[in-house]
GUDOPA-969599 format. One record per residue (C-alpha): residue number from 1; z, y, x. Coordinates in nm, 3 decimals, m for minus. Each point is the difference from the previous one (the first is absolute). Layout:
% GUDOPA-969599
(NUM, (Z, Y, X)),
...
***
This chain:
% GUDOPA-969599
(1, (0.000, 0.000, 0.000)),
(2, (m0.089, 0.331, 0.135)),
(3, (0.292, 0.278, 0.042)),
(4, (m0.114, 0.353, 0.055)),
(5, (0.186, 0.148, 0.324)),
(6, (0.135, 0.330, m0.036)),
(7, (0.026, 0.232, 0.296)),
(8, (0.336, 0.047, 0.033)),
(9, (m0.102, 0.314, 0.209)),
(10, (m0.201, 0.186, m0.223)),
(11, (0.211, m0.117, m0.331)),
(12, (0.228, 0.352, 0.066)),
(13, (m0.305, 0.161, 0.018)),
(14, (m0.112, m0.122, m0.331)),
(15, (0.306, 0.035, m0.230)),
(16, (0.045, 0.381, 0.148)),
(17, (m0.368, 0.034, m0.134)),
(18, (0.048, m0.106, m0.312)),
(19, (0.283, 0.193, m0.042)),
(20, (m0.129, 0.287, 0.113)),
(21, (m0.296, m0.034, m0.222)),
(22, (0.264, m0.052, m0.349)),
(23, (0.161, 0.307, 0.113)),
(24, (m0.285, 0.199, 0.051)),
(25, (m0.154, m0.159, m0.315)),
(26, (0.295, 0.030, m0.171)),
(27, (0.026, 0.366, 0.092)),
(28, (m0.357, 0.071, m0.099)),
(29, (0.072, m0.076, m0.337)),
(30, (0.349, 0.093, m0.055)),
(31, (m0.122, 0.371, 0.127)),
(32, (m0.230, 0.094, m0.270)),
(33, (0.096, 0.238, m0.275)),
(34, (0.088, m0.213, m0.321)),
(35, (m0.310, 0.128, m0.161)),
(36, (m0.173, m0.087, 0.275)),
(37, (0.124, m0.390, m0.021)),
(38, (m0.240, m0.272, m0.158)),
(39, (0.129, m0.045, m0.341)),
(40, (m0.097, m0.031, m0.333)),
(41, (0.031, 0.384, m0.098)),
(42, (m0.228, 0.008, 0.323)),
(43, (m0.230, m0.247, m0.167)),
(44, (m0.025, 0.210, m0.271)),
(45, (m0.108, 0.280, 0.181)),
(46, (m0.256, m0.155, 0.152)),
(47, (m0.115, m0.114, m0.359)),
(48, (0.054, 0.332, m0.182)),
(49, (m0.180, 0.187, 0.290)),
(50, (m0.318, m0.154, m0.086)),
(51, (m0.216, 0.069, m0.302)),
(52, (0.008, m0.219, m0.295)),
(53, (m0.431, m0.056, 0.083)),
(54, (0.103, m0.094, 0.361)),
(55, (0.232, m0.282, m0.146)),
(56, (m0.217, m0.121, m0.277)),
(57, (m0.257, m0.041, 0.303)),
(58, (0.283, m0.186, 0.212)),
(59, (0.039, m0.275, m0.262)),
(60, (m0.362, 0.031, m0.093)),
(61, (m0.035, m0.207, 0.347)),
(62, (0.150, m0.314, m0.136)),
(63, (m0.093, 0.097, m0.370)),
(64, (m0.327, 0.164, m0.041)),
(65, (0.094, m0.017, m0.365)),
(66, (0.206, 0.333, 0.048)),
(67, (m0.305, 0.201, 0.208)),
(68, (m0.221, 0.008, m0.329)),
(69, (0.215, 0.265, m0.175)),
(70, (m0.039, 0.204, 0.267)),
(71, (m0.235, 0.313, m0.031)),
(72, (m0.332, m0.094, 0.160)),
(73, (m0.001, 0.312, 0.221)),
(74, (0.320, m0.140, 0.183)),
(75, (m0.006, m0.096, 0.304)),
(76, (0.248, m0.270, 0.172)),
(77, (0.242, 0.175, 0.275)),
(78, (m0.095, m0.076, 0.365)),
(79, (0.245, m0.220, 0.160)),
(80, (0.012, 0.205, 0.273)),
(81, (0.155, 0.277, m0.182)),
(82, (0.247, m0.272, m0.180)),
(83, (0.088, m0.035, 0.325)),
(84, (0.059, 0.326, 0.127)),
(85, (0.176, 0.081, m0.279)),
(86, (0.251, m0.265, 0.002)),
(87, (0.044, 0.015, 0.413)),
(88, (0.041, 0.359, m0.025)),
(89, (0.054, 0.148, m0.287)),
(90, (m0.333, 0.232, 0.041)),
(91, (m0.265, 0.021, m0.282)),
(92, (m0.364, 0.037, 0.131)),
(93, (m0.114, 0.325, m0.187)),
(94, (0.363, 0.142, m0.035)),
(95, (0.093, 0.230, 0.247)),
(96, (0.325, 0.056, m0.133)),
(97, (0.099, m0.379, 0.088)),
(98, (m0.055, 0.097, 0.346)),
(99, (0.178, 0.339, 0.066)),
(100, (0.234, m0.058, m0.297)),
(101, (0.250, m0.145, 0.289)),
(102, (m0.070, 0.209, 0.271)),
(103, (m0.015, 0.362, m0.130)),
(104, (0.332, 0.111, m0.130)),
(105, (m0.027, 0.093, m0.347)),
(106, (m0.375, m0.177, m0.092)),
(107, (0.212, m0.274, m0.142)),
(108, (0.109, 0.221, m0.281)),
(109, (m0.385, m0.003, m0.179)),
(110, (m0.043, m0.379, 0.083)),
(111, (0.103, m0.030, m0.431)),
(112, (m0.328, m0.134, m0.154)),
(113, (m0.171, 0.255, m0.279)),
(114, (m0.067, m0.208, m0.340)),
(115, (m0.106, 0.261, m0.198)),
(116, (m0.102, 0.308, 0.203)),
(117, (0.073, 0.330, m0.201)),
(118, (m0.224, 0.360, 0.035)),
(119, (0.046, 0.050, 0.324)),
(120, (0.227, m0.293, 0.138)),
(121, (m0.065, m0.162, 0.316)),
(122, (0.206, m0.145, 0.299)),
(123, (0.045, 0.361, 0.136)),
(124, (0.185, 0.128, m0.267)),
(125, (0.155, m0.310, m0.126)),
(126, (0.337, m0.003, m0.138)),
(127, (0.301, 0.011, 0.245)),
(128, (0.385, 0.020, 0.003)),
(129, (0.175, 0.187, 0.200)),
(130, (0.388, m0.068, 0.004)),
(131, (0.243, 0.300, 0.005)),
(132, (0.249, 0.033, 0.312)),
(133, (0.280, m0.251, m0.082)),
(134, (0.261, 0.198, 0.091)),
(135, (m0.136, 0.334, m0.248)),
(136, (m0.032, m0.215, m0.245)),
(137, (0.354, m0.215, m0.002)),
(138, (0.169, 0.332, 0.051)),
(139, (0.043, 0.088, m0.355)),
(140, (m0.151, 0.366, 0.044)),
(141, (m0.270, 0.168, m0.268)),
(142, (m0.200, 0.251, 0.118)),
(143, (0.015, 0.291, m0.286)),
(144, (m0.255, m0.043, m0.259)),
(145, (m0.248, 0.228, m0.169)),
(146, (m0.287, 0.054, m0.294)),
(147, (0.171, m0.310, m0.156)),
(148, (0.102, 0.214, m0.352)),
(149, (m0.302, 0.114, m0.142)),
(150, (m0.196, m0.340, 0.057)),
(151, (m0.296, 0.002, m0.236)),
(152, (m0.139, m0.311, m0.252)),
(153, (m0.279, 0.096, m0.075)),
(154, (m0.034, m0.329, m0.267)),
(155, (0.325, 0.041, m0.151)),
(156, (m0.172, 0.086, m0.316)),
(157, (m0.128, m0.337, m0.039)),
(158, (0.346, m0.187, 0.003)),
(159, (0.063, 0.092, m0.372)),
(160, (m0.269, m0.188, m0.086)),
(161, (0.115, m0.385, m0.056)),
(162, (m0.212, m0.269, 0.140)),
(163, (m0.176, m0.220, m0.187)),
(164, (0.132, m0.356, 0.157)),
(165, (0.305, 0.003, 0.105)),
(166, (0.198, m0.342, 0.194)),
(167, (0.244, 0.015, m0.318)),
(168, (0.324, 0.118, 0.204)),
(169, (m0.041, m0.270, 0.288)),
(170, (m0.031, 0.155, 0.363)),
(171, (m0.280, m0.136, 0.144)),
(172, (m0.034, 0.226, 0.318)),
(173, (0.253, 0.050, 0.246)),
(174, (m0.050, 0.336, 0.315)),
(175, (0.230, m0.070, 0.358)),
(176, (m0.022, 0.227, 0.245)),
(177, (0.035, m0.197, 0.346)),
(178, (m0.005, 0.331, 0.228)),
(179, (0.193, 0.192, m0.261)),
(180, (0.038, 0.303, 0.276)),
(181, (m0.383, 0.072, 0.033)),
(182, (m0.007, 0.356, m0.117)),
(183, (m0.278, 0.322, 0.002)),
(184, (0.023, 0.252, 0.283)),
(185, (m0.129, 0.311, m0.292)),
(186, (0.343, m0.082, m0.177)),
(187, (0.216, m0.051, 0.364)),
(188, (0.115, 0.381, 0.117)),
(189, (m0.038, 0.076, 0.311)),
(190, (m0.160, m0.380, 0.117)),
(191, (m0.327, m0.012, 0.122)),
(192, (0.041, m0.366, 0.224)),
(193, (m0.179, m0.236, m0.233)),
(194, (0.246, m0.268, 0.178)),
(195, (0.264, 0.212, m0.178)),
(196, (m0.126, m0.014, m0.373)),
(197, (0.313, m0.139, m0.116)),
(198, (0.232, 0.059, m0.290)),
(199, (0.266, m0.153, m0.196)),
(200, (m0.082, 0.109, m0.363)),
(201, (m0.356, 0.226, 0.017)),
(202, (m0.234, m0.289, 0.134)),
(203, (m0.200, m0.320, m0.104)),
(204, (0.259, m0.092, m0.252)),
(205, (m0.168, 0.297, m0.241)),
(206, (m0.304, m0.113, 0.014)),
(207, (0.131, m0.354, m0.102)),
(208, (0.187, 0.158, m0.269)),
(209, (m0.310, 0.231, m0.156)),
(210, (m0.235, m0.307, 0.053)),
(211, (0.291, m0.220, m0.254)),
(212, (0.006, 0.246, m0.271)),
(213, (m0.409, 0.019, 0.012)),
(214, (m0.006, m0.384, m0.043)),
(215, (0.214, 0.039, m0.289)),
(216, (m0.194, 0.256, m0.154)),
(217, (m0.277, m0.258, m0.011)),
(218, (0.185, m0.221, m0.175)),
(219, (0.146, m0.228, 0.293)),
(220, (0.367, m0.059, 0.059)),
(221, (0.046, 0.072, 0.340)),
(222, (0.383, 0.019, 0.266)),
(223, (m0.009, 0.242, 0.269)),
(224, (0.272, m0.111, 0.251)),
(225, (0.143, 0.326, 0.178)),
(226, (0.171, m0.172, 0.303)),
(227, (0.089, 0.196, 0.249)),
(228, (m0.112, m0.227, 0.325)),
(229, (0.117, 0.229, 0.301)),
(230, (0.324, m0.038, m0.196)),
(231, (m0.034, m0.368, m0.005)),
(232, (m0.128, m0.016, 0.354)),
(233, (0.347, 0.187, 0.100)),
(234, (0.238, m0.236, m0.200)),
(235, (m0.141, m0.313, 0.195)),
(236, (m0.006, 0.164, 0.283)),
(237, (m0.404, m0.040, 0.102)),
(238, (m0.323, 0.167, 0.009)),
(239, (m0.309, 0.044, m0.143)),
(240, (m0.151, m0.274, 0.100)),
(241, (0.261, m0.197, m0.246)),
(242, (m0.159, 0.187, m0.299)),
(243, (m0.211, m0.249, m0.167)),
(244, (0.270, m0.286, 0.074)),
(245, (0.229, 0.285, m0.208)),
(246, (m0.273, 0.092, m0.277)),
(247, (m0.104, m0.365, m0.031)),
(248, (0.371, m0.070, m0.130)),
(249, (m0.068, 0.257, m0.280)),
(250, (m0.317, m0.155, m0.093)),
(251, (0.142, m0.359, m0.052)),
(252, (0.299, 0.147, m0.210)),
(253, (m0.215, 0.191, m0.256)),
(254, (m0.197, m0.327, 0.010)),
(255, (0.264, m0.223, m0.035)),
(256, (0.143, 0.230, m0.300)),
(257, (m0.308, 0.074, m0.198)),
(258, (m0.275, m0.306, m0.032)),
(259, (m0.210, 0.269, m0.143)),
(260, (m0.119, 0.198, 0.310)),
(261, (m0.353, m0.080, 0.057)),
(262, (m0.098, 0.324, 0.262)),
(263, (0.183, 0.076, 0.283)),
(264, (m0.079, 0.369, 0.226)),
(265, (0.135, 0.068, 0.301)),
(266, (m0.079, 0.377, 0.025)),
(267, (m0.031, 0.147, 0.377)),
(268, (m0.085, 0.330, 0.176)),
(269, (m0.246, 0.004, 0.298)),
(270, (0.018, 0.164, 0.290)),
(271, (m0.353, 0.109, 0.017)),
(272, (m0.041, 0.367, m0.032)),
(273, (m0.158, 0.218, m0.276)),
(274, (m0.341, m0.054, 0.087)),
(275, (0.011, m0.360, m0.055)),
(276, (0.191, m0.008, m0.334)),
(277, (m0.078, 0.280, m0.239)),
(278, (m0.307, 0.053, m0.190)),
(279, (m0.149, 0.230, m0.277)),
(280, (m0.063, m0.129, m0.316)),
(281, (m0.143, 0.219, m0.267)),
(282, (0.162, 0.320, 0.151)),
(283, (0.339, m0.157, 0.054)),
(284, (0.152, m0.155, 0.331)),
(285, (0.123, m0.346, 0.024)),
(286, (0.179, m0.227, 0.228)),
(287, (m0.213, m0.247, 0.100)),
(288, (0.122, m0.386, m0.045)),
(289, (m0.065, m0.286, 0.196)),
(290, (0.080, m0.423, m0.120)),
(291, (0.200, m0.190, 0.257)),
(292, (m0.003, m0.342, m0.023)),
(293, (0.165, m0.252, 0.257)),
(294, (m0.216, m0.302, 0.127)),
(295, (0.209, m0.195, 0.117)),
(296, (0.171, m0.124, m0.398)),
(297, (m0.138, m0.265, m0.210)),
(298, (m0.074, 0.244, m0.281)),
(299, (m0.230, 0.229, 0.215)),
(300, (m0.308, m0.118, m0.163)),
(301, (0.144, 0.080, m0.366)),
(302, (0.178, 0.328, 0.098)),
(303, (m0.319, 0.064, 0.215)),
(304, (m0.179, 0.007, m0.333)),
(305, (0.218, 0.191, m0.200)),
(306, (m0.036, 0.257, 0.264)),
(307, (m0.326, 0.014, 0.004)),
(308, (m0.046, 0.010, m0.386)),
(309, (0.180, 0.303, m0.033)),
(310, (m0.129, 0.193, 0.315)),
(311, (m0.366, m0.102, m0.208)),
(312, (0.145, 0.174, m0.339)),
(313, (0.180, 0.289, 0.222)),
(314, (m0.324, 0.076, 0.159)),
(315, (m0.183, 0.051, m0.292)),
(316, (0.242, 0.190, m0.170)),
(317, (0.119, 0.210, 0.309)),
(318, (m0.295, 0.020, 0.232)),
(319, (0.158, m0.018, 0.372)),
(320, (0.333, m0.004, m0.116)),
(321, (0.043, m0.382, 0.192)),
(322, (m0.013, m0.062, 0.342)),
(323, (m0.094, m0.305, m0.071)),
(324, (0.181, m0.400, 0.032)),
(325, (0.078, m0.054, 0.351)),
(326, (0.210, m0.374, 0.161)),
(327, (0.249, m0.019, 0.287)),
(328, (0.117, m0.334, 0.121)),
(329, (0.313, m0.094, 0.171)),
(330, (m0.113, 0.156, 0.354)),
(331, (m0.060, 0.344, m0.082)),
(332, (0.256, 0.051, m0.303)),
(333, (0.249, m0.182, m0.211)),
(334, (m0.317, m0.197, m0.087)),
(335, (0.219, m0.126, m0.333)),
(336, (0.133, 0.355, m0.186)),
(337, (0.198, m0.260, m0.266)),
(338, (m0.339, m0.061, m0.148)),
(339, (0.078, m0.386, m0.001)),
(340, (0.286, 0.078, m0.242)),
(341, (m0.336, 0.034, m0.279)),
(342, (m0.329, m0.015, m0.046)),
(343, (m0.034, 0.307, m0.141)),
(344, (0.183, 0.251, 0.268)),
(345, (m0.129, 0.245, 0.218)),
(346, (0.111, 0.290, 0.272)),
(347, (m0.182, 0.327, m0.116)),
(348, (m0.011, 0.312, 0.239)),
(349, (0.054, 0.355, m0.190)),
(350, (m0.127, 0.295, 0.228)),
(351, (0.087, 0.103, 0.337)),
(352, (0.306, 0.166, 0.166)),
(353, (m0.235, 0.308, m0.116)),
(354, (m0.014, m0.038, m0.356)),
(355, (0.154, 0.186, m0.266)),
(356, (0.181, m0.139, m0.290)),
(357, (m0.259, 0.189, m0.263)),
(358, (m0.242, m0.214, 0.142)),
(359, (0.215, m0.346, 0.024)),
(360, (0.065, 0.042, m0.358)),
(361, (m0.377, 0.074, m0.077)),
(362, (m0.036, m0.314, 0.199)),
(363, (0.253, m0.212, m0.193)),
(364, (m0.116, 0.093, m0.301)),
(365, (m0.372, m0.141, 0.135)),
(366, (0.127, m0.287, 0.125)),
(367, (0.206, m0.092, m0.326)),
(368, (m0.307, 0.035, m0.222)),
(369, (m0.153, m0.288, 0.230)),
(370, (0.239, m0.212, m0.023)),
(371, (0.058, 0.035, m0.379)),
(372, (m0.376, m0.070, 0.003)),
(373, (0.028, m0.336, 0.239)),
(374, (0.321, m0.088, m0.219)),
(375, (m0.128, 0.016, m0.335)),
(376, (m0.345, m0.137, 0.069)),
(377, (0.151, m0.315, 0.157)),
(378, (0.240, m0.023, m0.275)),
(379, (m0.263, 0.062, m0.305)),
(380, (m0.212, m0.280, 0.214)),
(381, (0.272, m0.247, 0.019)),
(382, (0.115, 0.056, m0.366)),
(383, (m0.405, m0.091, m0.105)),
***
């Protein structure tokens, strides 16, 4: 019988190989960010960063079956660029996949435009930009101003009742994640954007106006008034805890009223006038722009709703939206407690430049929309 003969002299050599190579191996791997780690939320990025024509062609290879609903002007995705893609993250044709990394700040219009409004592209994109932490967990309010003699100019139409109405039940519930977001035109003396903050005079209004519109149309609606900074304070955190804090006000209203079947999370962005006011008929607006998170398993459903009432905004209000635009995981929150319904979405009121005549103009807008959507979907369903 043969017996292999081991060098007793290289043997040392050997095992201090192979344990170098576990410990560099080991190393390797254990030295990656977690979201950098193969795993199945990495899987699914990998999946969700293709489009759904690139997949359909993928199992068209062992299926052909699936290829023949495909549009005959489609064209399979070179494997090269599959390739490419995967190694590194870099999308042939999208420059933004290769700078997005490298230049600081590209990374904030790497969001993907569904629905591009008047003038929207990945220059002026929406963008937050987070107040100073310690300005706004201090507790101080700059002195307001032009907050008295705010005008409405639909007021008129209020005494009119609607002609549906959800029978008493509230079906729509407004959260304000970033409670603080305030207008500079209203903030004395503050001219930093980064400062547009406010306990009382800020986003919380516009929530408030945009309620009592959907009620004039005939749909129950809760406005929850939170204060977050307050919130933030109490557990002793930041900003970056908001939607972990706003997402626990969601699932209570849920969890108390089976009845809520839309769900707004109304914003501010930091993009300046230019961006987010327009002229409509001789009267200024503040612009809006649809949020909607990729990375939840309602995004296709909320992705529609969004887009259904930018499409009856946009006829109505000509350039009022900025469109339907999608951030995933790496460049946002990526989730905005849009996988607590199909039916919720993040909705950006203005600029730090705004005025609230023109928020409430906008509210008003964007409440005739969605009374639209709503009662179209219902009179459907009840057919």
């Amino acid at each position: 019988m043969f017996t292999p003969q081991i060098n007793m002299k290289r043997l040392p050599i050997l095992v201090a190989g192979a344990m170098l190579f576990i410990v560099i191996a080991t190393s390797f791997i254990t030295s990656f960010e977690h979201k950098y780690r193969l795993s199945s939320s990495m899987m699914h990025k990998w999946l969700t960063d293709f489009s759904g024509e690139a997949l359909v062609y993928f199992i068209g290879w062992e299926n052909r079956y699936f290829t023949q609903e495909l549009p005959k002007e489609s064209k399979p995705p070179a494997l090269s660029s599959v390739l490419l893609e995967l190694a590194t993250s870099i999308k042939p044709g999208d420059i933004r996949s290769l700078l997005g990394n490298e230049l600081p700040g590209f990374a904030l219009y790497d969001s993907t435009i569904i629905v591009a409004g008047k003038g929207t592209d990945y220059t002026n994109i929406g963008y937050e930009s987070p107040p100073p932490m310690e300005l706004l967990l201090s507790g101080e309010d700059a002195e307001v101003q032009d907050i008295e003699r705010l005008e409405d100019p639909d007021s008129s139409d209020s005494d009119n009742p609607p002609n549906q109405t959800t029978d008493g039940k509230t079906v729509a519930y407004i959260y304000h994640s970033h409670s603080w977001e305030s207008f500079l035109p209203h903030l004395k003396g503050v001219t930093n954007p980064d400062h547009a903050i406010h306990s009382k005079v800020n986003i919380t209004m516009v929530g408030k106006k945009l309620g009592e519109d959907l009620e004039a149309h005939g749909i129950g609606t809760s406005v929850d008034m939170t204060n977050m900074t307050e919130l933030l304070r109490k557990n002793n955190t930041d900003y970056r805890k908001s939607y972990p804090m706003s997402r626990t006000l969601v699932q209570s209203a849920m969890a108390s009223n089976h009845n809520l079947q839309l769900i707004f999370d109304l914003h501010r962005d930091s993009s300046r006038r230019k961006t987010t006011t327009a002229t409509i008929d001789g009267k200024s607006y503040a612009r809006v722009l649809f949020v909607i998170g990729t990375a939840n398993p309602h995004f296709e459903k909320n992705q529609e709703m969004a887009k259904e009432i930018d499409q009856i905004l946009s006829k109505k209000f000509p350039g009022l939206s900025r469109g339907v635009i999608g951030k995933n995981k790496t460049k946002g929150n990526g989730v905005y407690n849009q996988d607590l319904s199909d039916h919720s979405l993040l909705i950006e009121f203005g600029g730090v430049d705004n005025n609230m005549d023109e928020l409430y103009r906008s509210a008003d807008a964007v409440a005739d929309a969605v009374a639209q959507y709503y009662w179209n979907k219902k009179n459907v369903k009840a057919e």
